[in-house]
Structures are given as C-alpha cells and as structure tokens.
C-alpha positions in Angstrom: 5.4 28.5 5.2 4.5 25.2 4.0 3.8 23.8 7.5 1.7 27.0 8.5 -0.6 26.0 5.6 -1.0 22.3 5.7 -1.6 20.7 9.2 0.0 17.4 10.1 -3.2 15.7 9.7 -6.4 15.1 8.1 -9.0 16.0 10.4 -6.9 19.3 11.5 -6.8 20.0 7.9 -10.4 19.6 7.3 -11.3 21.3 10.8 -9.3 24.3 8.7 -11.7 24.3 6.2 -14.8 24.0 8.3 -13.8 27.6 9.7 -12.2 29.0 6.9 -8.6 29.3 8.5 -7.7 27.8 5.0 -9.2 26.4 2.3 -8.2 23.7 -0.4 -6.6 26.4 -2.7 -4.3 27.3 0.1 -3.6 23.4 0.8 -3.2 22.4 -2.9 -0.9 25.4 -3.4 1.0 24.4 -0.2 1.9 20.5 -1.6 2.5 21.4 -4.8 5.2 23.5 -3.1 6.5 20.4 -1.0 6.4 18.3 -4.1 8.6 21.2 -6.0 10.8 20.7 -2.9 11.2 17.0 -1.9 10.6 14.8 -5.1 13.8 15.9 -6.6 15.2 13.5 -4.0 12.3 10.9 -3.3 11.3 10.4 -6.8 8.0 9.7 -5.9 5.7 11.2 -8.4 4.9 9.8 -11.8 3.0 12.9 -12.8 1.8 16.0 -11.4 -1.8 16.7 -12.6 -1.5 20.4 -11.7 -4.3 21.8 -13.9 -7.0 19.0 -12.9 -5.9 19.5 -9.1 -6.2 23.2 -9.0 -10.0 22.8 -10.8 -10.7 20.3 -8.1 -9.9 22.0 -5.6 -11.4 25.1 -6.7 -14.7 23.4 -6.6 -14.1 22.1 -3.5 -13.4 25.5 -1.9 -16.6 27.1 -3.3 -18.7 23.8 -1.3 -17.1 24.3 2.1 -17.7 28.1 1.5 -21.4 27.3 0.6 -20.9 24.3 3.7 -22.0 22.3 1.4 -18.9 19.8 1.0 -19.5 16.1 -0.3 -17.5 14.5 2.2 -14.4 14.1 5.1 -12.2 14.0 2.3 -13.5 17.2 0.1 -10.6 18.8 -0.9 -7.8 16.9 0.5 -4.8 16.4 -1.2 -4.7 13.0 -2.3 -2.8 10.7 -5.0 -3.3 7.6 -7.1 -1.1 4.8 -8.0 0.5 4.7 -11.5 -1.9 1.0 -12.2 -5.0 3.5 -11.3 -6.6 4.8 -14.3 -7.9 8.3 -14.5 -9.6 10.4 -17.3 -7.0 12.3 -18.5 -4.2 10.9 -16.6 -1.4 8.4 -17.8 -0.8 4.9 -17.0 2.7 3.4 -17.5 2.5 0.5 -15.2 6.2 1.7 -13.8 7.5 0.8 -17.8 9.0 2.6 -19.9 7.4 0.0 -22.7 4.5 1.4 -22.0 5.6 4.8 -22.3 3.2 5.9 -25.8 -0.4 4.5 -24.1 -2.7 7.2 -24.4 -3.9 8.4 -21.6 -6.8 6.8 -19.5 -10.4 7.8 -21.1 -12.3 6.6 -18.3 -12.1 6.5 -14.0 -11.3 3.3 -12.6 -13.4 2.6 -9.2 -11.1 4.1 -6.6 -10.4 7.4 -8.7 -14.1 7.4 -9.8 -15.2 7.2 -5.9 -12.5 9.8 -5.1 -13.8 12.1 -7.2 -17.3 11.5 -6.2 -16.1 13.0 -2.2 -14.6 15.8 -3.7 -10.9 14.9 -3.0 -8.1 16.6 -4.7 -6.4 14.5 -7.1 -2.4 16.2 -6.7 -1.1 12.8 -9.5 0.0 9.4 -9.3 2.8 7.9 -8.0 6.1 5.5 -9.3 6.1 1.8 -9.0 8.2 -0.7 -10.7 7.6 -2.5 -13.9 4.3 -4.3 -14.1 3.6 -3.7 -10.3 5.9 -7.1 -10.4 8.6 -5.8 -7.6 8.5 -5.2 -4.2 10.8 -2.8 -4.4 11.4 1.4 -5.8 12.8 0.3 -9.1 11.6 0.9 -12.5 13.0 1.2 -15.9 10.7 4.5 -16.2 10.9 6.2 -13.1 14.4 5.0 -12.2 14.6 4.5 -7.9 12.9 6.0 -5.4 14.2 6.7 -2.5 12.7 6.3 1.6 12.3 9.6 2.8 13.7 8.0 6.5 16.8 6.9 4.8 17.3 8.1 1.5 20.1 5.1 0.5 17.0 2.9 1.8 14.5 1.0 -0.5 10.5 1.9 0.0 9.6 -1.2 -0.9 7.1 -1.5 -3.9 5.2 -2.2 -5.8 3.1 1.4 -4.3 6.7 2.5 -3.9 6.0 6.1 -5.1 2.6 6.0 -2.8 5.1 5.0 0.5 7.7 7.2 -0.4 5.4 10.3 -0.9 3.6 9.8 2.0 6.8 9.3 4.4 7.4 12.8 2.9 4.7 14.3 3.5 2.9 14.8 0.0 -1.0 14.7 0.5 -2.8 12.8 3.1 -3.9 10.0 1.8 -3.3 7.7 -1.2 -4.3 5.0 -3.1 -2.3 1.7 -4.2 -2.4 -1.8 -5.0 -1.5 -5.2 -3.5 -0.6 -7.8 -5.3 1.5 -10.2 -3.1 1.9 -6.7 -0.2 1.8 -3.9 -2.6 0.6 -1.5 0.1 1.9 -3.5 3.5 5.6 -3.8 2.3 5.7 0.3 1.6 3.6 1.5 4.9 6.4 -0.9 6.8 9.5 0.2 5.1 7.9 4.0 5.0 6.3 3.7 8.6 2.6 4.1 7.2 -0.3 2.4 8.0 -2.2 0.3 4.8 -5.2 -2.1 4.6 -5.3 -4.7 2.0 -8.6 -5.3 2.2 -10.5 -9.1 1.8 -10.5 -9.3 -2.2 -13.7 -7.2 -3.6 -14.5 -4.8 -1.0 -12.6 -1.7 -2.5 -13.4 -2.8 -6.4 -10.6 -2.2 -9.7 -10.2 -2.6 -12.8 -9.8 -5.5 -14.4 -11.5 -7.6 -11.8 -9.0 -10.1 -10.0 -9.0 -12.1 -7.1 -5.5 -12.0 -6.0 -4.6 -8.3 -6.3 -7.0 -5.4 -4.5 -6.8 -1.7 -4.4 -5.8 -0.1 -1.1 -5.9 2.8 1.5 -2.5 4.1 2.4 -1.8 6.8 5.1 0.4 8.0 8.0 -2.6 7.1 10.6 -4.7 4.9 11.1 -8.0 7.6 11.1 -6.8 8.4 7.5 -6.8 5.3 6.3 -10.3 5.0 7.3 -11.6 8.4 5.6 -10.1 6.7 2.6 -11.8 3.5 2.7 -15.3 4.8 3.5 -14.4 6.7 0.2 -13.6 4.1 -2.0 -14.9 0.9 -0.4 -18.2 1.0 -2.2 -19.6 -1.2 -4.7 -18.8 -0.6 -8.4 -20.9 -2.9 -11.0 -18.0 -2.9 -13.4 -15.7 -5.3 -11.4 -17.0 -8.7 -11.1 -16.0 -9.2 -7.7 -17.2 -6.5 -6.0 -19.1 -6.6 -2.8 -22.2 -5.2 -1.5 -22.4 -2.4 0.8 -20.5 -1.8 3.9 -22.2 -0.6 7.0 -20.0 0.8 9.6 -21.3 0.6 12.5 -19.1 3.7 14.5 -19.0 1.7 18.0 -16.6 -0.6 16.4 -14.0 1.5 16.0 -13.7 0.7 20.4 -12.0 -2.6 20.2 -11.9 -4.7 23.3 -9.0 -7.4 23.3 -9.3 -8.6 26.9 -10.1 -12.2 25.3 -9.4 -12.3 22.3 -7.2 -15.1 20.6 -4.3 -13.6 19.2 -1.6 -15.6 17.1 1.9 -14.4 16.6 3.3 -15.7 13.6 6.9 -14.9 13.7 7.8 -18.1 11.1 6.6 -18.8 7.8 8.6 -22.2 7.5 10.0 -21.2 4.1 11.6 -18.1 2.9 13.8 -15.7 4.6 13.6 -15.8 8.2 12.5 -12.9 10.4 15.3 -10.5 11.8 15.5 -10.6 15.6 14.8 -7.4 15.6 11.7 -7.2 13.6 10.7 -9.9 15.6 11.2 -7.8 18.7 8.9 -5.2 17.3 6.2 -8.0 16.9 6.7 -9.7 20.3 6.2 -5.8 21.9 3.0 -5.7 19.8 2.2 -8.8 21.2 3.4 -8.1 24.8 0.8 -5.3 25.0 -1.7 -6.9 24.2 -1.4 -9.7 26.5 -1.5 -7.3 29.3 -4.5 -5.7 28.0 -6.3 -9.4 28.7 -5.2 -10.7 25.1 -5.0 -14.4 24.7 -1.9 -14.7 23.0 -0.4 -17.7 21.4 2.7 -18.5 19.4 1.8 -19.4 16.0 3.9 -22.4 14.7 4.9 -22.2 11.4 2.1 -22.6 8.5 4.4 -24.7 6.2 6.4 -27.8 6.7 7.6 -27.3 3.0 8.6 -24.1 1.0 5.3 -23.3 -1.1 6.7 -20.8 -2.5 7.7 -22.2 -6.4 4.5 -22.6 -7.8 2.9 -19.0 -6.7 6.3 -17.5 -8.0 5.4 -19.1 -11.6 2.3 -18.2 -11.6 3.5 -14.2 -10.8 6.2 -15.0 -13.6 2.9 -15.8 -16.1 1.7 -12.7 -15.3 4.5 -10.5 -15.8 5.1 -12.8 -18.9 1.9 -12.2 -20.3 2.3 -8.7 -20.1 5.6 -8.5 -21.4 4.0 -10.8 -24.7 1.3 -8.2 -25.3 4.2 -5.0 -25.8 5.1 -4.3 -29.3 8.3 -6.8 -29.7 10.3 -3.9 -31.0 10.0 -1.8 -26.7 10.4 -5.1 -25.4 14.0 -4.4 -24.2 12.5 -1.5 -22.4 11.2 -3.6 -19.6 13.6 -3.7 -16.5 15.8 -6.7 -16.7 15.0 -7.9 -13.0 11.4 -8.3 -14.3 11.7 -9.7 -17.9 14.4 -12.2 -17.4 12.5 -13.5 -13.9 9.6 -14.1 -15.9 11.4 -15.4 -19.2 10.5 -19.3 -18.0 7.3 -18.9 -18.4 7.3 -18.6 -22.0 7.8 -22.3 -21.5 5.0 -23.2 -19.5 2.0 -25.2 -20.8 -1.8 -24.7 -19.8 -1.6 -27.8 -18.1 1.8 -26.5 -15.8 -0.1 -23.3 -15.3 -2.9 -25.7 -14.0 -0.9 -27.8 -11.6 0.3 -24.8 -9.8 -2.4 -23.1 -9.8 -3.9 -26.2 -7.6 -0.9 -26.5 -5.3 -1.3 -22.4 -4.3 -5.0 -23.3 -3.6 -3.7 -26.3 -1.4 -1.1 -24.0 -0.2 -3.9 -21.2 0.7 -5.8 -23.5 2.4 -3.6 -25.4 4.5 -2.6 -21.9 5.8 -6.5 -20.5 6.4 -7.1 -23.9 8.5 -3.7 -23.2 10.4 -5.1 -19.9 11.3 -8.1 -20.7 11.7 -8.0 -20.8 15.9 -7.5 -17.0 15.9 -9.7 -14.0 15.8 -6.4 -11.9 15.0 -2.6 -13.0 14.0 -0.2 -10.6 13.8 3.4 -10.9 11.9 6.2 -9.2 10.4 5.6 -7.2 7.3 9.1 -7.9 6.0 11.5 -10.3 7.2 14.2 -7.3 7.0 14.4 -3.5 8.7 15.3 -2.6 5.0 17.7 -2.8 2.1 19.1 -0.6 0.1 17.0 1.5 -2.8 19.0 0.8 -6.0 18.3 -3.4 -5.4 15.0 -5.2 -6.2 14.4 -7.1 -3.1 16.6 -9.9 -1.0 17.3 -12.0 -4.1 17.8 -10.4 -7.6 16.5 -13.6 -9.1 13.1 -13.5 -7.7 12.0 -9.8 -7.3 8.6 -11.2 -4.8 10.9 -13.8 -2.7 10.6 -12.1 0.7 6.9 -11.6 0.5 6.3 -15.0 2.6 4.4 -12.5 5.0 2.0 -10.7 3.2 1.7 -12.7 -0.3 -0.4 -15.5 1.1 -3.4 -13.1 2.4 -3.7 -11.9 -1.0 -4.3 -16.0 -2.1 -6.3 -16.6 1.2 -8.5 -13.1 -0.1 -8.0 -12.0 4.1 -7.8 -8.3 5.3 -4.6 -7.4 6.3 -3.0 -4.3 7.4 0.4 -3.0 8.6 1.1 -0.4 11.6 4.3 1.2 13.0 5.6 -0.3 16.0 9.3 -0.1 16.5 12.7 1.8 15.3 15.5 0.2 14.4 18.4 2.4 13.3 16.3 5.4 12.4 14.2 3.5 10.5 10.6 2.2 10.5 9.3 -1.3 11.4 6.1 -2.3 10.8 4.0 -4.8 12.3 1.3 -7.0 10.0 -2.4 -7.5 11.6 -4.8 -10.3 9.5 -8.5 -11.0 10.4 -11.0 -13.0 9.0 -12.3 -12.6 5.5 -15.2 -9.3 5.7 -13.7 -8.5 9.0 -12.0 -5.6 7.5 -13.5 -3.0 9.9 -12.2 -5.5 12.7 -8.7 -5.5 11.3 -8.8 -1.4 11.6 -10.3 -1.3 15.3 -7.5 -3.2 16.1 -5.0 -1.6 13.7 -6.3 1.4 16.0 -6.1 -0.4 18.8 -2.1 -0.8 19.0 -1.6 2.6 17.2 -3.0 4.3 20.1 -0.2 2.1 22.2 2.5 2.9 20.1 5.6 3.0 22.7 7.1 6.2 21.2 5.8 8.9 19.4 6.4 9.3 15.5 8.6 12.5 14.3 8.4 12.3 10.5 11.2 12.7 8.5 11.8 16.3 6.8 13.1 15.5 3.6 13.7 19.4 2.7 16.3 19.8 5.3 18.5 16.8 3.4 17.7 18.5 -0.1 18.7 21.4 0.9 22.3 20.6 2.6 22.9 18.4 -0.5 21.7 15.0 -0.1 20.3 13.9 -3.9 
C-alpha cells in the first residue's frame, strides 16, 4: 500500500498532486506509515512532528486543490536535522545533556525557507553528540543503522538524514556539514548531498566552516531543495545575495574541461583500491566524453591534520563547558574525552592553529587551482561497522581528509553514487570553485545520468519483518 501512495520520486509525486491522483494527506499518511515500519530498525528519527505535519500538509492539499501551491516542494515530505531549529520542535544536538532545552521558539533559515514553499515537515533526524562524529552514534539516540547493511555505519554527523533517506522516509532533507556532514552520509547511504560554498544556504549561528545542506536520493531533488532554501536570510552574517539560475546550466558540456582526480590526500588514511576504482570509472567516463583529465598529486607533503583536529576538539570542548557540570557525564565518551585536551589550550595555541589551517587551506586551493572540477573519494573506506565512531576511536573526524578541507577552503562540494562494492554504496566527491555551486550540480548531473548500473534501493520492511533488529 505504501508504494501505491508514494512514488519513488519527487517530481512523480508532485505530478500526483498536480492531477489529483493523490494529494499530500495521502503522502504524509503514507510515510508516517513507513516510518512506523522501518525506524524500529534504522533509528533514524529524533522526533516525529506528527500534529505540525498533518496541519502542513492539510494546507498544502487545499493550495494544489485551489492550484494555487507555493512551490515544487509544496507538500512534500521532508525532514530536518536535529542542529536545525524549528518553532516547536526540539533540539538535542544528538546529546542526551541537552536532553531538558526547551524547544526551539523560533525557525532557523532552512526550516523558515521550508515552510515558506509549503513543504511538509514529517521531524528531524539523529546525529551524534555535538554534530562532532562522523559516524551514527549518540549517547541520545543510541546507533543508527544503514538501511543497505544494517550492521553498517551511515556515517554522520546527518546520520539520521542518510539513514532515512536510504530508507525511503520523505524526499528530501536537510543537514549540516561540518568537516562532510552531508558528503560522508549520501556516500555511505548512496545519496546525493551539496555542501554548498559557505553562506549560500544561510544558519544559525553564522559560521564559516560549517553550512547547511540539501540531501536526497537524486540529483533533481537535491536541486528542488536548494532553490528552497538557498536564499538570503539577514539574520546570518555570512549570507549571500541572490542566486539566479539560469535553467540552461543544468546541460553541462565536459568535452574540455580540466578535470583533476585526486585519489591521495598525502596524510590520513589512504584510499581503498576499490573506492578508488569507483573514482577512476567516474573519471574514465568523462575522459571519453572529451574531459581533460589529470591525476591530481597529492595536496600535502606533511599531515595537516593536528591543528584542524584541535581546533574541532575547542569546539566540542566549548560546548561540553557550557552544560550544567552535574549532565556532563551524559556526553558520549568518544566525544568528551577526544576533546578533554583542549581544556588546556591557551588563546595564543588556539591562534597558532588557527594560522596553520589557513596555511593548510591555502596551500590546498593553489594546488587545485589548475582545475575547473576535481573529483575524489568521499571516504577512504566502503564502510565500517554501525556501533564504532569512525577508523580511529581516538579521533572521531580522522578519515575526513576528503571532505574536511572544502569546508576550510569555503568550496562547493557534492557526493554521487558511482559504484557497488559488496552490496553497498560508494560515492564519488565532485568540488568546484567557490559560487560555482550550480556548476558543481550540472556536473553532479552530469555523471548521475552515466551511472553504470541502475540503483534498486534497499527495502528495509522486508528485513524488519523476517527479524533483522
């Protein structure tokens, strides 16, 4: 019944409404259903907002039947991160510290602009403690599990957002990306994400290392969901003007483009070879599409990585500081205990490092500089297993050489499915120029559409019901 009422994708689903095959009741009624069915096992929801959804998406049914609706994304099922404030909503910041904050009394920017097309809010989803994880693991939540494998990680910290999605709850959603908050989910859960360049999809507070960002099984979803929430908000400092899109971009042409294939970091954990098979096929098809594609040598002759990982420990510290001393034992382990060293840290040592990370950044945008794309791993790993919190239990971010430098650089980056490996998803990272996130989508687009295999998603349901918890 469930997959008579929702269609496998957006457009079908607002096509539906358009001719009044269904509407958003139906829809809403249909993945509050799937959510009763799945999450059990997935453990992807931090809340269900089932009163505020079902008035959504009332409203939106009496627009379409008016034809009168606000936007693509009127009445679609959608969800926000657990870091996303909403009125009326909690935020826990994947703690269970933080379990007694009143709820949010006002919209951040991406729920505020969500609301404002009409979409249906179904809840927010899990992530780890303080977002400072890149894994499904939090002291409030517990783990949550890859619908693909369900003894396999999701990655984090929009672990709950991945996992979800995977799954088949709503069609969109919204995380966050701190070091590859949305990239290291969509590549463990087989999803395309856009971290977009720093300020063009605004939050709360302002920051200009960690962005909101558009997560969905396609490509075309993940752009209904950044016209949405890609607009300019006054309250965050950094925000950026106006977008246009001009549609005609959306027709990429790669015969000449530079492409760089950046397989190495020169630090960190090295690439599988077979992650690195699904970039080189990525990169193979674009060289016979006219492509000029070079092997990127590696960006650092020495591991960079200290200095960016103290400055995450700060920020996990800080917050950890600002909880009542009494809950502060409620904060997982793999999180406090990283951060504990940075108790000892003086202004001036947070100084120093924050220079070498600005070195570090820069030495990495001039490396890169020659290309009009590179394209990468996501994760140096197919996977690992859901109950851990990343390759090394000492430093929760330590395989995020891929992604966590685009957040410092401030570049658009996004991740798309290109190869199996065991049943299980591999994604492929594409970065463009800062403000060339329309550019990075084209071509995000671009190799979609050249996917060598077709993507069966997996049905969760079927494992619930024959026993799999």
């Amino acid at each position: 019944m469930i997959d008579k009422v929702l269609p496998q994708n957006m457009s079908s689903l607002v096509e539906g409404y358009r001719t009044g095959e269904f509407t958003p009741v139906d829809s809403l009624s249909a993945t509050l259903a799937l959510i009763d069915a799945v999450n059990p096992s997935i453990n992807a929801m931090a809340m269900v907002d089932v009163d505020g959804a079902r008035s959504a998406a009332a409203k939106s049914a009496a627009r379409w039947a008016t034809g009168t609706p606000l936007s693509s994304l009127d009445g679609v099922p959608v969800t926000i991160k657990d870091s996303v404030n909403a009125v009326g909503m909690p935020w826990r910041h994947g703690s269970a510290a933080h379990s007694d904050v009143p709820d949010a009394e006002s919209d951040s920017p991406p729920a505020a602009r969500l609301k404002e097309a009409g979409a249906v809010i179904v809840g927010k989803t899990t992530m780890p403690d303080f977002g400072m994880m890149a894994a499904g693991v939090s002291s409030l939540y517990g783990i949550v599990r890859n619908p693909w494998d369900l003894s396999r990680n999701t990655g984090g910290s929009s672990a709950g957002a991945g996992a979800s999605l995977a799954a088949g709850i709503g069609y969109a959603a919204v995380g966050t990306d701190i070091a590859g908050s949305v990239r290291l989910p969509a590549g463990h859960c087989g999803l395309v994400a856009l971290k977009p360049t720093q300020g063009r999809i605004p939050h709360l507070p302002s920051s200009m290392m960690r962005s909101p960002g558009p997560m969905a099984r396609t490509v075309d979803e993940v752009v209904d969901m950044y016209r949405a929430i890609a607009r300019p908000d006054s309250r965050d400092a950094w925000s950026l003007p106006a977008q246009s899109i001009d549609e005609s971009r959306w027709e990429t042409e790669v015969r000449g483009l530079r492409i760089g294939v950046m397989t190495g970091m020169g630090y960190g954990y090295e690439a599988e070879p077979a992650v690195v098979a699904v970039v080189d096929a990525a990169a193979q098809v674009l060289a016979a599409e006219g492509a000029k594609v070079t092997r990127v040598t590696p960006p650092f002759e020495s591991d960079p990585y200290a200095p960016l990982d103290r400055l995450f420990q700060v920020r996990a510290r800080a917050e950890w500081e600002s909880i009542p001393e009494e809950r502060r034992a409620e904060v997982i382990a793999a999180v406090s205990e990283w951060a504990e060293p940075a108790s000892l840290a003086s202004a001036t040592d947070y100084s120093r490092d924050l220079d070498a990370v600005n070195t570090a950044q820069a030495r990495l945008q001039r490396h890169l500089e020659p290309y009009d794309f590179v394209i990468s791993p996501v994760i140096p790993v197919v996977g690992f297993d859901a109950d851990t919190v990343g390759l090394d239990p000492e430093r929760p971010l330590a395989h995020c050489s891929f992604t966590a430098w685009f957040n410092q650089t401030g570049q658009p980056a996004s991740t798309v499915c290109f190869g199996m490996v065991d049943g299980c998803p591999v994604g492929v990272q594409i970065v463009g120029s800062r403000f060339a996130d329309i550019d990075v989508l084209a071509m995000t687009k671009w190799l979609e559409d050249r996917r060598p295999f077709d993507m069966t998603w997996p049905d969760v349901t079927l494992r619930v019901s024959g026993g799999v918890r």
